[in-house]
Structures are given as structure tokens and as C-alpha cells.
N, C-alpha and C positions, 0 to 999 in steps of 0.2 A: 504494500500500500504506500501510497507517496506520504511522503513526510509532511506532518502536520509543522506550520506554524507558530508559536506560543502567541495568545493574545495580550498586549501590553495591561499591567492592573490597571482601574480605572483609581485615578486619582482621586487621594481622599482629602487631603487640605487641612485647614487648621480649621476651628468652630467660629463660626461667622454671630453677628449680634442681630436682630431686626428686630424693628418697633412700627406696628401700626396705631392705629388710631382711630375706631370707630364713632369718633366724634362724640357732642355734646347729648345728650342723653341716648345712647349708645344708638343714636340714630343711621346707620352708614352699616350696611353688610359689603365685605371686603372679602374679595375672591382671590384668592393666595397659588401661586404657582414652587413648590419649595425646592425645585432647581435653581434658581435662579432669584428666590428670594423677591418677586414681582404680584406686587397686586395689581392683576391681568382686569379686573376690574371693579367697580363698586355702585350700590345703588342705595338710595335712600328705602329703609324697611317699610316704609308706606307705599311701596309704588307697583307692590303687586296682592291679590286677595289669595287669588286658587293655584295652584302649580296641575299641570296635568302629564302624566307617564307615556312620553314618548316614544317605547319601542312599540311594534307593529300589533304585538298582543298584550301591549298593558292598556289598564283601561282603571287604574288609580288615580283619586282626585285627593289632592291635602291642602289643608290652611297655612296660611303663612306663621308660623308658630312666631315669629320674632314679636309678632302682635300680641301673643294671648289670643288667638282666635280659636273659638269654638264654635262647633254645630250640632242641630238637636234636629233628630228625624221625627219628622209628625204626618209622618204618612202618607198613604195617597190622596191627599185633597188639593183643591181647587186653588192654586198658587195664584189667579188672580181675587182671590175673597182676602179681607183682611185676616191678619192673624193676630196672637200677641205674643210676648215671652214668659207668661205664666207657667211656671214646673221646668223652664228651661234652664235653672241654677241646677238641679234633679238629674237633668235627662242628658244635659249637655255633653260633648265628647269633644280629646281632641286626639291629636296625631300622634302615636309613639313618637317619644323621642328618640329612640334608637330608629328611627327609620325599618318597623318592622311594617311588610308590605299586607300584610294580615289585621294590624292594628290602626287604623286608618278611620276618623270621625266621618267619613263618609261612608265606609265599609263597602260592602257589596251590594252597590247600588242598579246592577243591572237588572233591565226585567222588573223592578218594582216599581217607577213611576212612583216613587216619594221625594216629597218637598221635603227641602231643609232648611230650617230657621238657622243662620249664619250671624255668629256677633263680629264685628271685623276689628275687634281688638283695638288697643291704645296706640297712639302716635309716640313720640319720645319724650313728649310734655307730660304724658300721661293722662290725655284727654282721650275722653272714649268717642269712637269711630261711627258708632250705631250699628244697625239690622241691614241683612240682606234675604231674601226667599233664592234658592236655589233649586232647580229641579232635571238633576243630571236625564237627558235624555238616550245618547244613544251613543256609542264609538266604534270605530271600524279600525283598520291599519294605516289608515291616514287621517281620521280627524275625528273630533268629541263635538255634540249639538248637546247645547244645555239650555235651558229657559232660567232667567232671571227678574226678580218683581222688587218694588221696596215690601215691606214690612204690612201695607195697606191695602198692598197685589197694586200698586199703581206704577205703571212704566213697564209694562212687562217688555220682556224682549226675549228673542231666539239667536242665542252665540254661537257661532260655530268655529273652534279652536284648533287649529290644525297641529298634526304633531311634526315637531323638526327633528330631524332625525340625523341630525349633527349632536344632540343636547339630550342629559338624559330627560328634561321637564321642559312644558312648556306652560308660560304665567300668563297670567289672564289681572286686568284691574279692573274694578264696576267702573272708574272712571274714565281711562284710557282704550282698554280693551284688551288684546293681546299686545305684550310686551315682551320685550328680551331682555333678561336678568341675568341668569348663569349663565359663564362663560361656554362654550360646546365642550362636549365629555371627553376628558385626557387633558384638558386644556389646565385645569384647576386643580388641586388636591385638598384644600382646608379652605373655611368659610371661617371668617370673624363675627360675629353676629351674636343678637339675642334668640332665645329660643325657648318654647315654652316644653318645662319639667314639670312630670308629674312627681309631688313627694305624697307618701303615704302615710306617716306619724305627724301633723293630722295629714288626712284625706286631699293634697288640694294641688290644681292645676297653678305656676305659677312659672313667670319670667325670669329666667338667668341670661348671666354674660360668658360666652364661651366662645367654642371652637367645635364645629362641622364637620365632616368626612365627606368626598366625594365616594359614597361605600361600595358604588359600581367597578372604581376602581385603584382606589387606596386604601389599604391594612394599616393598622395601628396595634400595637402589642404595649402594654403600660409596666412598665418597672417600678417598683414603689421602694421606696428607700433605698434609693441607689447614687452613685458617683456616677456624676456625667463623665467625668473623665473616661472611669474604668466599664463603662457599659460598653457590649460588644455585641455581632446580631447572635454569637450564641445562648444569651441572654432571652432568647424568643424558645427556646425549648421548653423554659421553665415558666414563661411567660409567654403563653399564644397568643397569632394575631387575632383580631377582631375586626369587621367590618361593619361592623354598628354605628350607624350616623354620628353618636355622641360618643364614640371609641375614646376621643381625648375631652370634649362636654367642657364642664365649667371647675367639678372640684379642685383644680392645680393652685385654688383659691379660697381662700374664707375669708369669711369678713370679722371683725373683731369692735363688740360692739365698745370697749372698754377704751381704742384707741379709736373709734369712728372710719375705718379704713380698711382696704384687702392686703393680707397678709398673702406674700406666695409661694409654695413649697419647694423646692428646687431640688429637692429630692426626689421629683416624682421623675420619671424619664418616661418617653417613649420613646419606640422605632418605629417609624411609618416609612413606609414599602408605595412609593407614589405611582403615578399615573403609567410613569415610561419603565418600572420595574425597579428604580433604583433606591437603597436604602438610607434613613437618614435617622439622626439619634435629636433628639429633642427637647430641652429641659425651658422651665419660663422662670424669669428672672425678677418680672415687675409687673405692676400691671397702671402704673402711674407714669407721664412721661416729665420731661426733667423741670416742666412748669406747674406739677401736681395734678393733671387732667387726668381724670378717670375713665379706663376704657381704651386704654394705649398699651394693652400687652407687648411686652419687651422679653424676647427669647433667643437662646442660642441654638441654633442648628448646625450638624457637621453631617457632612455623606460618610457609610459607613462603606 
């Protein structure tokens, strides 16, 4: 056999610093490339309501969790008669935050012709957004028909949202219509943003500040009391990856009510396995930038 080659190692380099900054009340989702240390793009968290699932046999709708938005199915009725929010604090749902495609406040809307009573969650002032009726109609391998009403069933309309199939999602706003937010899929690995957690000890859907997974196709493995230094990817045997939306989430932080401020752990490590296959080690440092703003996570990354 003819003689192989050796391939040169890929260079690994020293641990590089990056800071973004999701703006004043964490208003700004920041789309992160971690080759290159690039936020490939950003959009204000109010500029879109519904995401919908883009390959040829998804047919999943979700809230823009950055909002706290929830929805409450009330059946098959007549999405232009009034409705109200009565039992919807009860009945309301939202989106797994791990991005499980099973857990979804929409659910499995096919075939059932139900309305759904939509809250469209707070802006970054923390004013509330009001009501929307929703009524997923129909998807194929190229586009989703929904009907949409105010809260009154007045303005009804027939949306037809086509899927792109550069991108794993496609956004939709009751204002604008369909919009472009994510960057196209491989392009991005980590999302800056708010996002709505469910905690259980109490019961209750609620807004944090984190960090996103592109899960279609970046891994995340979490190391918990460890030396950035000395972490290695052998370190993933003991610690598997995860593709779970919230693989790296919000806890790399807590808050301390005693000094008013987020304290950061920098003990925690991950390895995330990005878009184009390559591995990188990742510890966060701050999450205040050097004027005191809050919501300016500061971390080191090194390619492993």
C-alpha cells in the first residue's frame, strides 16, 4: 500500500479572553461562533414571538423563552370569538429548556385544530407584552399555515411561514412577520441570551441569564471543580457530552444577595465539540465588564 502521509497536529495556542455584552436589561441575544471568537450576529429578544422547525419532517413550534412566554391550549374553539386568561396561570406551558423536542408548550398540535392562548412575555424593562390566539394549522416539507387573532379574535389572519433550510428554525413576529434571527446551522455554536427555566422547589417558570447550544450540532461535556489549566478532552470519559440546549445554561453563576451581585465559578469547565468538529475547553471569569454592567460574561477559551 502506498505510504500514508502524517497529518500536521492542529494547533492548539494559548487561552484567548472574550467579553460580550448583552446589553442593558439583558436585552441583545448574541450569536457566538467559538472558532474565531465572533458574534456572527445579534438581535434585540423582542423581535421575534414563535420559532418554527425547519427540517423537511419537523413540524415543532416554540416561544421565545428569552421573554417568559407561555401558552395555554383551550381547545378546539372558534379563535375569532373572544377569549380571556382565566385558569391560564393553571394550565399555562412552556418550552423545555433543554430543548427536548417532546416537551414543547405547543406539543403535538397536529390534526387537533386547537387554539392557543399565547402570553408574549416581558421586554427588558420588564413590561408585559400582552395576549396573542394562535391556531397552528397545517405543515408540509416546505412551509407551516397558522391563523393568528388578538385576544378579542379581532384581526384574525392566515400566516404562512416557510421553512429555510439553510437554518435549523424559522421566527415569525405578530409585528413584522417572518424574520431572520439565527444565524444558518454550523454557522453559530453558543447563544448569549435570557431564557426561560423551569425551577421546581417552588413550582415556577422563571427568566435567567445564560448561555445556549446550537444542540443540532455542538456537545458540551461540564467538568465541575476543575483546573482550567489541567482539563484535557480525556476528561469527557468521566464527564459525557450533552446536547441539551442548556448543556452550559446559567449556573457558572449565582447571585449573592448579601453583596447585591453574581459571583462566578471558575471552577466549572466545559468542553464543547463545535459546529466544524473541533474541541475547545471553556471556563467564565466574570460576568460584569470593566464599567460594572451587568450581563457582559467574560471567559477564556482554548482549542483543545
Amino acid at each position: 500500500m502506498k505510504e500514508e502521509l502524517p497529518v500536521p497536529a492542529h494547533p492548539r495556542g494559548d487561552a484567548r479572553e472574550i467579553q460580550v455584552c448583552m446589553g442593558p436589561g439583558y436585552q441583545n441575544q448574541l450569536w457566538l461562533r467559538l472558532t474565531t471568537g465572533e458574534v456572527i450576529s445579534a438581535n434585540p429578544k423582542t423581535a421575534w414571538e414563535l420559532s418554527f422547525e425547519c427540517a423537511p419532517e419537523g413540524w415543532r413550534i416554540r416561544l421565545n423563552g428569552s421573554r417568559l412566554m407561555t401558552a395555554w391550549d383551550i381547545g378546539p374553539v372558534d379563535i375569532a370569538q373572544p377569549s380571556d386568561t382565566s385558569g391560564m396561570h393553571l394550565w399555562r406551558r412552556i418550552d423545555a429548556p433543554s430543548g427536548d423536542p417532546d416537551s414543547t408548550a405547543f406539543g403535538d398540535w397536529r390534526g387537533m385544530n386547537h387554539v392557543y392562548v399565547v402570553d408574549l412575555g416581558y421586554n427588558s424593562l420588564g413590561q408585559q407584552l400582552g395576549f396573542r390566539k394562535v391556531r397552528p394549522l397545517s405543515v408540509d416539507a416546505a412551509t407551516y399555515v397558522i391563523q393568528v387573532a388578538h385576544l378579542d379574535g379581532s384581526g384574525m389572519q392566515t400566516i404562512t411561514v416557510g421553512k429555510d433550510p439553510a437554518r435549523n428554525d424559522a421566527h415569525f413576529s405578530f409585528a413584522n412577520g417572518v424574520v431572520t434571527i439565527a444565524p444558518p446551522r454550523g454557522d453559530w455554536d453558543l447563544v448569549f441570551t435570557q431564557y426561560t427555566h423551569q425551577f421546581y422547589e417552588p413550582f415556577l417558570p422563571y427568566i435567567v441569564s445564560g448561555v445556549l447550544i446550537d444542540g443540532g450540532s455542538t456537545r458540551v461535556a461540564r467538568i465541575p471543580s476543575a483546573s482550567f489549566e489541567l482539563v484535557t478532552l480525556s476528561d469527557t470519559l468521566s464527564n459525557p457530552f450533552s446536547q441539551e440546549r442548556d448543556a452550559i445554561g446559567f449556573d457558572w453563576k449565582e447571585y449573592s444577595f448579601d453583596t447585591g451581585s453574581y459571583n462566578v465559578d471558575a471552577d466549572i469547565v466545559y468542553i464543547i465539540e463545535d459546529a466544524t468538529g473541533f474541541f475547545h475547553k471553556l471556563h467564565f471569569l466574570d460576568f460584569y465588564n470593566e464599567l460594572g454592567q451587568v450581563g457582559c460574561p467574560r471567559f477564556a477559551v482554548q482549542a483543545l
